[in-house]
N, C-alpha and C positions, 0 to 999 in steps of 0.2 A: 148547723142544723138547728141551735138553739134558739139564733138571732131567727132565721126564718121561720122557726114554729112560733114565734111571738109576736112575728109580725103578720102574721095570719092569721092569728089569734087577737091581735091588739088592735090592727088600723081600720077596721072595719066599724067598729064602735067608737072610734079614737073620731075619726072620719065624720060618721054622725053628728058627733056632737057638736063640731065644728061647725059643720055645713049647717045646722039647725039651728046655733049661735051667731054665728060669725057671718052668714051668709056667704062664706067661699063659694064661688065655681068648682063645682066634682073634676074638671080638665087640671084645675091646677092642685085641689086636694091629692089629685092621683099622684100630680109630681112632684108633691113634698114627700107621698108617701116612698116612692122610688128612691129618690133623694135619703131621706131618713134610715133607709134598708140599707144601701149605700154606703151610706157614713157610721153606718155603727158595724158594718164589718169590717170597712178601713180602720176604725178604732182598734175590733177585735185583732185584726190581723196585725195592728200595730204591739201586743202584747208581745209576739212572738220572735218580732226584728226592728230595729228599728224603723223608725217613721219622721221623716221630716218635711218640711213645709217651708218655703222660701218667698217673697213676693206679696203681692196683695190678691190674697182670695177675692171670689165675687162677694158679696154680701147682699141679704133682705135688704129691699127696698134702691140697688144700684139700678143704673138704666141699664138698658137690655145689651148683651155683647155677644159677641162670636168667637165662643174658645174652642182652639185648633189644640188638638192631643198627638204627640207622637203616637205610636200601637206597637205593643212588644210582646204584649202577656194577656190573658186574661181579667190577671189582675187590675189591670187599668179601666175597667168598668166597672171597679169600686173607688178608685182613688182619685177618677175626676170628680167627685165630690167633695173633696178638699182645692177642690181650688173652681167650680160651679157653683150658681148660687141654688139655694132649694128651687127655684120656680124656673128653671130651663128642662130643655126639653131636648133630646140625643135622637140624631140622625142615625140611624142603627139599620145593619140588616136583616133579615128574616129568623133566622134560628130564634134571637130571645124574644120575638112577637109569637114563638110557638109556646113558649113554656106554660106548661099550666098555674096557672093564678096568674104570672109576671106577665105573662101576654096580653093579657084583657085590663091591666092596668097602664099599660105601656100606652093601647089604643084609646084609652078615656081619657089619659094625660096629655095626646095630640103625639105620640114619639113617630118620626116618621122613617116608615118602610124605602129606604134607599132601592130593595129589588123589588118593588109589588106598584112604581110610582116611574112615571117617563119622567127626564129631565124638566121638561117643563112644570108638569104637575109638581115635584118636588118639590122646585125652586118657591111655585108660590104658596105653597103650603107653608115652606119656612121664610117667606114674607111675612105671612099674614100671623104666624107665632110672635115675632118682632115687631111689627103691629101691634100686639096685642102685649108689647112688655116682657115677652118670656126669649131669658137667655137661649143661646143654642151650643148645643157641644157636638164636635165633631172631631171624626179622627180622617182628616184632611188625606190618609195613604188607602184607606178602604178596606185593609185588612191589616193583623199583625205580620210583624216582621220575621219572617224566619229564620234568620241569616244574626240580626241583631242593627242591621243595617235600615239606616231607613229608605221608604222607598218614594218613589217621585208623589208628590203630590196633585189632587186632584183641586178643580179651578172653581167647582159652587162657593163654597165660603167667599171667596175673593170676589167672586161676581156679585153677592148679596150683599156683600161689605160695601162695594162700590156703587150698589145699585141702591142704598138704605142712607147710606153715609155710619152705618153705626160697626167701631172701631172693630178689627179681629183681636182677641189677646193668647199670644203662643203662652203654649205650656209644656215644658220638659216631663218628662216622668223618668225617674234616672233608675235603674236596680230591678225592674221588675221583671223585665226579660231573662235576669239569671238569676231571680228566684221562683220563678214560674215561667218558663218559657213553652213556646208553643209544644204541644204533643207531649207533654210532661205534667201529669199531676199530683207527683210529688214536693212539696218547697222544700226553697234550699235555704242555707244560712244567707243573708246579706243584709244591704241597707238600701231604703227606697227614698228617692226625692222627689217631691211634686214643686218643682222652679216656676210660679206663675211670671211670666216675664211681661213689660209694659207693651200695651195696646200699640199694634200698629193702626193707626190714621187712613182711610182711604181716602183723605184728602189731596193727598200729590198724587193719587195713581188715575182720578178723575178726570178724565177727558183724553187719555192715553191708551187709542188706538187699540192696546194689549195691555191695557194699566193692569189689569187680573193677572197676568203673567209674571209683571215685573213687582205687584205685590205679593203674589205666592211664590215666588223665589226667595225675597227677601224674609217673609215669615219661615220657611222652610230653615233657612241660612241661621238664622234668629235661634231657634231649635235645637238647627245641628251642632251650634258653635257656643249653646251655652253650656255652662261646666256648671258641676255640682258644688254649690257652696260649702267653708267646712259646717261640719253640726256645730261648731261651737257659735257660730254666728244665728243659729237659727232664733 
């Protein structure tokens, strides 16, 4: 409650000042400020359990990429911000474009309506983000996992990867499921990992009849088969 009454309180003038300095675009001022809100809850929440972080995060100023999220918990719409860079933009469904305040910043920021958009429409709307330099994040299964299992993945990321040439990079989220899992808004004791693992290439899947397949298999595999490093390595 504290972080979002300050950010509601803060970014709005934080915002300004920027935009009247800096000459930011308001699209992408929005998604640093998401991003920012984000990252300081994954902070908070990291007080409370541990927190670790494996791999090369995105960073200000990388070229644009397509990071693919396992989905387990809630919690993992704070904590791909530890491994997104501030200026991507999340493939999301309708519920968080309804909240008040977060809704109407989602929309200036470009986040795009996965149920309010046909396939097509989507796809080029997250062309034309990638176009324009801003990462994307997506949670490749479309919803969390109930079970803790993951579940099949779906083929845009792969088809824009393929159709862009610009890399997907999987990302683990390890612990969040069984400290927040679905239909439970109590946390439990654990440990969370965000494993950024290296980019898959859609360069060998190029010109392959079903190359989207055979490289959503393999990022899915990528995923399922990475282990949680120990903390002492982190």
């Amino acid at each position: 409650m504290l972080i979002t009454s300050g950010f509601v309180i803060l970014a709005p003038p934080v915002c300004l000042v920027i935009r009247l300095t800096a000459r930011t675009p308001w699209p992408r001022l929005a998604r640093w400020c998401i991003w920012s809100y984000g990252r300081a809850v994954a902070r908070m929440l990291g007080l409370f359990f541990p927190v670790f972080v494996h791999g090369r995060p995105g960073r200000i100023g990388d070229p644009p990429c397509i990071f693919v999220f396992n989905h387990t918990s809630f919690l993992d719409l704070f904590f791909i911000t530890l491994a997104a860079p501030p200026d991507s933009a999340c493939l999301a469904r309708q519920w968080p474009f309804s909240v008040p305040l977060f809704g109407p910043v989602m929309r200036l920021g470009q986040y795009v309506n996965v149920e309010r958009l046909s396939v097509e429409e989507l796809l080029d709307r997250a062309r034309e983000l990638l176009r324009q330099g801003v990462s994307l994040a997506v949670f490749p299964e479309g919803t969390r996992s109930r079970t803790g299992a993951m579940g099949r993945f779906r083929s845009g990321a792969f088809k824009l990867s393929i159709e862009t040439g610009i890399p997907v990079r999987p990302v683990r989220i390890e612990g969040s499921g069984w400290i927040l899992p679905p239909g439970v808004w109590k946390m439990r004791r654990g440990t969370l990992c965000v494993n950024v693992l290296e980019d898959v290439a859609p360069a060998p899947y190029t010109g392959e009849v079903l190359g989207h397949v055979a490289m959503r298999r393999h990022a899915r595999e990528r995923i399922s088969t990475a282990c949680m490093p120990s903390p002492a390595t982190s």
